[in-house]
C-alpha positions, 0 to 999 in steps of 0.5 A: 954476527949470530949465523942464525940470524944471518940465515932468517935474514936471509930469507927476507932479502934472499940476494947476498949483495943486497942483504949485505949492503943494507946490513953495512948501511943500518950498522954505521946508522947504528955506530953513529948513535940511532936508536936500536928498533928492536928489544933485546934482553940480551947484549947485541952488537950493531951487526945482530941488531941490523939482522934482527930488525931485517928479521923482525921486518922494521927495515925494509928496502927498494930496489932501484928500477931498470931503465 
């Protein structure tokens, strides 16, 4: 995982536990065959391709409301 795109996707989603967890989900959506929303010249793994699209803001996510 690129450390520089760990910290810009760190500024879009700034909570560790919540960054980490839409990370993990998009990589086994990725590992099962859905295609990359972002270009990349270069080879990335699933995890960078996760980040990159957080960065890039094609994945988004909505916090659950408190009762």
């Amino acid at each position: 995982m690129r450390d520089d795109y760990l910290k810009e996707a760190h500024k879009v989603i700034p909570d560790s536990n919540l960054l980490i967890n839409v990370v993990s989900r998009r990589v086994k959506q990725l590992r099962r065959g859905s295609r990359a929303l972002v270009e990349s010249l270069e080879k990335l793994s699933p995890e960078d391709i996760a980040l990159r699209e957080i960065i890039e803001g094609k994945i988004t996510f909505q916090e659950a409301a408190a009762e």
